[in-house]
C-alpha positions in Angstrom: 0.0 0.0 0.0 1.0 3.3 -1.2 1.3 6.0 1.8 0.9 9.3 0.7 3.6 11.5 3.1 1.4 15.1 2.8 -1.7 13.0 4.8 1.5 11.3 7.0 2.8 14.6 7.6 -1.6 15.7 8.4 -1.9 13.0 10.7 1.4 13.7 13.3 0.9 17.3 12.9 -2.5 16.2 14.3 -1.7 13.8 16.9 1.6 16.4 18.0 -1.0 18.9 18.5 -3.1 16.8 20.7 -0.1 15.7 22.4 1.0 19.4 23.2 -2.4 20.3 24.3 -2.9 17.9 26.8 0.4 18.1 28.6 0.1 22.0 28.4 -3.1 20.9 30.5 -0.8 19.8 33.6 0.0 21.9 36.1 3.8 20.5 37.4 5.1 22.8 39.5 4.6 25.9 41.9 2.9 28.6 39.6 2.3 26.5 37.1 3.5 25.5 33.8 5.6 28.5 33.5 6.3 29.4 36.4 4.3 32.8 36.3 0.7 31.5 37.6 -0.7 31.3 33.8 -2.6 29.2 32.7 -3.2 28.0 28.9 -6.9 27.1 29.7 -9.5 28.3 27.5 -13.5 28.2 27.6 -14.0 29.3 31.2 -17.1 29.9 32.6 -17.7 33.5 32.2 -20.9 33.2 34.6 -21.5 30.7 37.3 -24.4 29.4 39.1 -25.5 31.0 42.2 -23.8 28.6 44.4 -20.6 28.9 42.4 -19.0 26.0 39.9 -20.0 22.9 39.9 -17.8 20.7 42.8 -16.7 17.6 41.1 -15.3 16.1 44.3 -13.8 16.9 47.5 -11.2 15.2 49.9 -10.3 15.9 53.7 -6.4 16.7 54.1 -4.9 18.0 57.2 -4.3 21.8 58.0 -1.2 23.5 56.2 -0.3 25.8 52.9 1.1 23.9 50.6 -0.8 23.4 47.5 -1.3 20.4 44.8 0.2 20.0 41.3 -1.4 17.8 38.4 0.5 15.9 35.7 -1.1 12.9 33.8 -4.7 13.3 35.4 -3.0 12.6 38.3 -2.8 15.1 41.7 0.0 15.6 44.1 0.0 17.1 47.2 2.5 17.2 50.0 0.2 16.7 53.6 1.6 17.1 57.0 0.6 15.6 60.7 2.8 17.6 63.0 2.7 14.9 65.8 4.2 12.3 62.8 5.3 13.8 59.9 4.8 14.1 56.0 2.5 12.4 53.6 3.1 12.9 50.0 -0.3 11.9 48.6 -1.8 10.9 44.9 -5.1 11.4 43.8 -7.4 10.7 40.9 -8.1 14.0 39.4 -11.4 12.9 37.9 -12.8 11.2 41.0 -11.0 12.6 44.1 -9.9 8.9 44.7 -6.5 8.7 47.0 -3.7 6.3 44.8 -1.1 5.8 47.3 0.6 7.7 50.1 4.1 7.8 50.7 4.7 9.0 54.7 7.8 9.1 56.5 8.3 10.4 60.1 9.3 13.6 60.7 7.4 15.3 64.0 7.7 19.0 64.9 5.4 21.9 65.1 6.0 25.3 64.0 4.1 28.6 64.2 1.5 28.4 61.3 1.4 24.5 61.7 1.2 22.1 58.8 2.5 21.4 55.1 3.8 24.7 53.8 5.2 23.5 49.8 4.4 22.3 46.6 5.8 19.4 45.2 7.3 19.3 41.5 6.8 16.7 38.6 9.3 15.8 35.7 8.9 12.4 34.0 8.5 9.5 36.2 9.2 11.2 39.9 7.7 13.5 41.9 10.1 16.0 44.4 8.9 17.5 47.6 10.6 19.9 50.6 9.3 18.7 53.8 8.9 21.7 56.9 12.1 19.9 58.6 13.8 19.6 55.3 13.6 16.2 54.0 14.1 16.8 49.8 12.3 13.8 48.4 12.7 12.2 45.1 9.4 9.7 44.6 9.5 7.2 41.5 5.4 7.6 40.6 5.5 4.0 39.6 6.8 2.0 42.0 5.6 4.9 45.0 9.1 4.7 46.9 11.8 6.9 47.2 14.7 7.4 44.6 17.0 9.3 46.9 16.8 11.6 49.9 18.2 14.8 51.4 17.8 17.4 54.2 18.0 21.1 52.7 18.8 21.9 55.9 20.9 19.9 58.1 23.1 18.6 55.2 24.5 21.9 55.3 25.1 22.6 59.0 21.5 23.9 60.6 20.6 22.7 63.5 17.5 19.8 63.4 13.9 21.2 64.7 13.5 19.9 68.2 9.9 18.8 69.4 9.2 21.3 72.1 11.5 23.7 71.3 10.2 27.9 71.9 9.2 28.8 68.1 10.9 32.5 68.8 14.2 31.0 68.5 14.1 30.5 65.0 14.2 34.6 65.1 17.8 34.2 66.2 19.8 33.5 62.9 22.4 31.5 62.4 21.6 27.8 62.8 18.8 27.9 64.5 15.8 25.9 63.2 13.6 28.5 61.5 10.8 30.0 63.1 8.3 29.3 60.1 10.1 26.0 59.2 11.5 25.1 55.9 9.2 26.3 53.2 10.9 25.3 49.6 9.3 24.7 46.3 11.3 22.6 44.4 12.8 24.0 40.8 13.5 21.9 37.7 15.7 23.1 35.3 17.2 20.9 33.2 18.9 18.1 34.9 18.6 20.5 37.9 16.7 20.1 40.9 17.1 23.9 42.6 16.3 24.9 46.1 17.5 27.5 48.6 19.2 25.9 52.1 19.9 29.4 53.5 22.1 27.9 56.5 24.7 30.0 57.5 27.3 28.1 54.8 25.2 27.6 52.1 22.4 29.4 49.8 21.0 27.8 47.3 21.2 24.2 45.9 21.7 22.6 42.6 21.0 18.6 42.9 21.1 16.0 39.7 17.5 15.4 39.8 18.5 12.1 39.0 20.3 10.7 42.0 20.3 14.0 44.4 24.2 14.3 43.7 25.1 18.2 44.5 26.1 19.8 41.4 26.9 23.2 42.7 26.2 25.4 46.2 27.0 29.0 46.6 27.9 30.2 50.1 24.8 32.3 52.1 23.5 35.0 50.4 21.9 36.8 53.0 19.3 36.2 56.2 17.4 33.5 56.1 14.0 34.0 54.5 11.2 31.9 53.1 11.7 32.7 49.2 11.8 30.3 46.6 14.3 30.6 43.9 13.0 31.1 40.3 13.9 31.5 36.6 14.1 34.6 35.0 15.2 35.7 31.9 17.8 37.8 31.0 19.5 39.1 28.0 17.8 35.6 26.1 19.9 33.4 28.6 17.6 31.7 32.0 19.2 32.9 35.7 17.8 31.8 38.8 16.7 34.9 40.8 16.9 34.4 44.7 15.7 36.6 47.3 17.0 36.9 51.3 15.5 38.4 54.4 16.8 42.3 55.9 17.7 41.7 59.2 17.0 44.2 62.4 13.6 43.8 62.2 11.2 41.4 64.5 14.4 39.2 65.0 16.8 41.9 66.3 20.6 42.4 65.1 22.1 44.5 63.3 20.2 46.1 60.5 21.3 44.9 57.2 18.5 44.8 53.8 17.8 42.0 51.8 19.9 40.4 48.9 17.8 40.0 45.2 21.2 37.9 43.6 21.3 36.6 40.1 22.8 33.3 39.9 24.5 31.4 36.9 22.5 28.4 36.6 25.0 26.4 35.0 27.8 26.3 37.8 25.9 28.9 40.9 28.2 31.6 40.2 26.7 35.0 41.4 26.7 37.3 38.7 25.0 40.6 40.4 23.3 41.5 43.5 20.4 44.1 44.6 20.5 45.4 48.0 18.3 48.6 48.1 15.2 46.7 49.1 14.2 45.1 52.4 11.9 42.8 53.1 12.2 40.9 57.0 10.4 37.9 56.3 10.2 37.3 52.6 7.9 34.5 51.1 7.0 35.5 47.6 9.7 34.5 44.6 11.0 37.0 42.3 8.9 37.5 39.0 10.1 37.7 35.7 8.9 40.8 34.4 10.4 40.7 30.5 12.9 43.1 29.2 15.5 42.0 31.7 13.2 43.3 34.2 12.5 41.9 37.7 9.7 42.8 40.3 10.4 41.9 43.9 7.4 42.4 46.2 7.3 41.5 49.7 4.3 41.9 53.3 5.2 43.8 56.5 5.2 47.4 54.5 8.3 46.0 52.2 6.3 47.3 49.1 7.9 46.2 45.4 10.9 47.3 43.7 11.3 46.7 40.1 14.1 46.3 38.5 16.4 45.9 35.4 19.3 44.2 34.8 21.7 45.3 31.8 24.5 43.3 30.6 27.7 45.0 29.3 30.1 42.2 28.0 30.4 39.8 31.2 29.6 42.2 33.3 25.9 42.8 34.7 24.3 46.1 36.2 21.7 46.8 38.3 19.3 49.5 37.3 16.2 50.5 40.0 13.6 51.8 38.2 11.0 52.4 40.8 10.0 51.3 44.3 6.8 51.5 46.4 5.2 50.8 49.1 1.6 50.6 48.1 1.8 47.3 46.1 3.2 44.4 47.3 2.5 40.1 48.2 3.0 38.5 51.6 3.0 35.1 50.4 3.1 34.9 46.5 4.8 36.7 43.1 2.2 38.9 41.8 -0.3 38.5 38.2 0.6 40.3 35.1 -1.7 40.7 32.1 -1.7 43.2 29.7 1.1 45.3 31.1 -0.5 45.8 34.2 -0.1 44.2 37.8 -2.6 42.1 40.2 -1.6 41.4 44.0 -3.2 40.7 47.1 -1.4 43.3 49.6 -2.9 42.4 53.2 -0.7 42.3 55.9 -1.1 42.5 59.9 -0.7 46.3 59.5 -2.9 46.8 56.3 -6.0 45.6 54.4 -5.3 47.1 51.0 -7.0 44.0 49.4 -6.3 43.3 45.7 -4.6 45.9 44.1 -3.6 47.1 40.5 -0.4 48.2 39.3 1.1 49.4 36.1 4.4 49.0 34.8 5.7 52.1 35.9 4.7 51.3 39.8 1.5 54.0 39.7 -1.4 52.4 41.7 -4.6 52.3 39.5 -6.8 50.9 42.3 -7.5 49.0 45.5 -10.4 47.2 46.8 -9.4 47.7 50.7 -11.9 45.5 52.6 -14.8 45.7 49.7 -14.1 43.4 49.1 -11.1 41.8 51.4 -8.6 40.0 49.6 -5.9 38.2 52.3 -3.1 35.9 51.4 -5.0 34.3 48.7 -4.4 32.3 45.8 -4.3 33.7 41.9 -4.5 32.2 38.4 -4.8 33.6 35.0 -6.4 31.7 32.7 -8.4 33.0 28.8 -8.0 36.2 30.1 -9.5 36.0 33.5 -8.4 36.0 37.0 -9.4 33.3 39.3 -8.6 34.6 43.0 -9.4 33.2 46.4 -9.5 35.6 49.1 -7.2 33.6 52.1 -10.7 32.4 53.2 -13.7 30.5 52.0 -14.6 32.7 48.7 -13.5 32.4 45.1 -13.7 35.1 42.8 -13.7 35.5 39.2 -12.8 39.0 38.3 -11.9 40.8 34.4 -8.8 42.4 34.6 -9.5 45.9 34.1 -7.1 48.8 35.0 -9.8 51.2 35.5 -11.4 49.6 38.4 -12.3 46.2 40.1 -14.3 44.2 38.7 -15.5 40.7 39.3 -17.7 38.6 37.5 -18.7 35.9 39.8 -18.1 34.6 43.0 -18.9 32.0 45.9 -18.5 30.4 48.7 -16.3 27.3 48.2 -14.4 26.6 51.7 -16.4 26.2 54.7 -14.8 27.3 58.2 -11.6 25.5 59.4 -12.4 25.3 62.5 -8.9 25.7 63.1 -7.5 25.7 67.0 -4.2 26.0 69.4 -2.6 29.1 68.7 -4.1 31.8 70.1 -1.2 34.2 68.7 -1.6 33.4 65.4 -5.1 33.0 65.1 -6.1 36.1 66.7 -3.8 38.3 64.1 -5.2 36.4 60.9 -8.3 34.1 61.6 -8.6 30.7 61.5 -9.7 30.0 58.0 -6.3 31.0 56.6 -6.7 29.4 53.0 -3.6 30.8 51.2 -2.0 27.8 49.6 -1.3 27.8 46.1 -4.4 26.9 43.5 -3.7 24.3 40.6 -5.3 24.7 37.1 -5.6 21.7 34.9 -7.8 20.4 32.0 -10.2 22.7 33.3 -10.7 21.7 36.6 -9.4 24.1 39.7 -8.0 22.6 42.8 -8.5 24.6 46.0 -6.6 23.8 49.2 -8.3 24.7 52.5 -6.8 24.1 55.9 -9.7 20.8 56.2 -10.6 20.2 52.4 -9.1 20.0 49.0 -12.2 20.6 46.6 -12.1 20.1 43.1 -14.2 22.4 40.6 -15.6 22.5 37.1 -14.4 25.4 35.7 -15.6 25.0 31.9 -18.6 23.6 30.0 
């Protein structure tokens, strides 16, 4: 039989296109596909019924922040029992079903209990940062581990102890960290990247084969609670990590916070910004385009945006603007159509979602009509998805010349949450600000009680 190659060449063009749709589907990492909290999902429910989307399932999970990722119609989500340890768990995404568990012991409580990460996919394994440190590569197949590590102790910090006064974390040095160990992992290439922040060293570069260290550089800064992420600059992909100032809530002497580019390739540091301070930092650096960088931080820190030119080998830092009336305590901010979305509530403020152009003027703020508070955000066909830190969902048209939403509901009920009085009485107990997952057009949402999943398209 004769094959005719132009209706060959039709048919893989077809089935490459199907191919590339479906995996652009999965969402395998913190932020998403690309890192940025975009999604390629179109069709989205522009109006929803009065109770909200339709829930396709939900599944109890234990209090915490970290959030889920999806690859292969498959979810993962790192869980956390404080008085055993972690529990890196699979579900169905159509049905909610559980698939297997991996656990491994690992007790300790820290202020703001619970799972506080979000695992990565790439291939056949699964990595995930524990709050005490444990790095965990998990063959998806056979459910068991590929190789361990400890971000933290490998390095020289000191283990958490069971009992110990959370305050001392505050003290620098080797000290277990006050908030724990909150690391997303980063693939990049045959890298597995995450930030240590001990005292010796900063940030990580593991074969994400076999855990082997490929390069460390020595501390950066204060120990923070950042991320590192990929930016690019000049065409060529850095990883952009962020520190803590110091002086602030934890005493000592008063130095800001470090924004350093680092050569992926062997950890070299090839420039660092220190005219921004920030004394508990959580949210990554965002990638901005044209070499430009936004840094946003809680606690007042505002943003800084910056640009970074390249002359030869050499790299300069430009600051283009700073302010204090935009900013994230927990997450990098949106960006669509030139124009920036964050959620700036702190313990001092209650500046709810606010907008931003690209030359830091603030087009608006919804305050506390309505409250937005640590939430979650997604953009996906030209919409924002937001959760407010609570029990609502929003969806909202991104619209420099005012807020304005769409739809909303009630998805969370109340946590119920208990123990700390501290914490509680400063942000509430529903405190629903892990990360949200986007993926063949379902949204996962993950409470401090429930993980719900909802239909978000027709």
């Amino acid at each position: 039989m004769k094959i005719n190659p132009i209706n060959l060449l039709k048919v893989f063009c077809f089935v490459l296109a199907g191919t590339t749709s479906i995996q652009a589907q999965d969402w395998p990492q913190f932020l998403g596909p690309e890192g940025n909290s975009t999604s390629p999902q179109k069709n989205l429910l522009r109006e929803w019924p009065e109770n909200g989307p339709e829930v396709l399932w939900t599944t109890d999970v234990n209090v915490g922040y970290g959030g889920p990722v999806v690859k292969d119609g498959k979810v993962y989500l790192l869980d956390r029992e404080d008085k055993f340890g972690d529990h890196l768990r699979c579900f169905d995404l159509e049905t909610g079903e559980e698939l297997w568990k991996f656990s491994y012991e690992s007790p300790g409580e820290v202020e703001f209990p619970g799972s506080r990460s979000v695992p990565a996919l790439d291939g056949n394994y699964v990595y995930s940062c524990g709050q005490n440190g444990e790095l965990y590569c998990i063959d998806v197949n056979t459910q068991q581990p590929v190789w361990k590590k400890n971000v933290w102790t490998d390095f020289g910090g000191e283990p958490a102890k069971v009992g110990e006064d959370h305050f001392a974390g505050l003290a620098g040095g080797t000290h277990f960290p006050m908030w724990g160990i909150a690391q997303c992992p980063l693939i990049f290439g045959d890298l597995l990247i995450v930030a240590s922040q001990t005292p010796e060293v900063g940030v990580v570069a593991y074969n994400k084969e076999n855990g082997n260290v490929v390069w460390k550089t020595p501390s950066l800064g204060t120990l923070g609670y950042v991320s590192p992420a990929i930016a690019k600059i000049d065409g060529e992909d850095q990883v952009v990590m962020i520190t803590a100032s110091s002086g602030g809530f934890g005493g000592g002497e008063a130095k800001p916070s470090n924004v350093v580019g680092i050569n992926p390739q062997n950890g070299d540091t090839l420039w660092t910004y220190s005219n921004w301070s920030c004394w508990i930092p959580s949210s990554s650096a965002y990638d901005a385009g044209d070499n430009k960088i936004l840094i946003v931080g809680g606690y007042r820190a505002g943003a800084s945006m910056i640009q970074i030119e390249k002359n030869g080998d050499e790299y300069k830092v430009n600051e283009l603007f700073k302010t204090a009336e935009f900013g994230e305590h927990t997450k990098p901010p949106l960006s669509v159509n030139g124009y920036y979305y964050a959620q700036f509530s702190n313990n001092e403020t209650r500046d709810g979602l606010v907008c931003m152009d690209g030359e830091g003027n603030i087009m608006w703020k919804t305050k506390r009509d309505p409250a937005f508070n640590k939430g979650s955000m997604i953009v996906a066909d030209g919409l924002i998805l937001a959760t407010d830190g609570e029990t609502m969902l929003y969806l909202i048209e991104p619209d420099p010349s005012g807020f304005k939403p769409l739809a909303s509901a009630t998805i969370l009920k109340e946590s119920g949450m208990t123990g700390n009085e501290r914490v509680i009485g400063i942000v509430g107990t529903n405190q629903n600000w892990a990360p949200l997952a986007l993926a063949d057009g379902k949204l996962l949402i993950k409470g401090q009680r429930q993980m719900v999943c909802l239909k978000l398209i027709e």
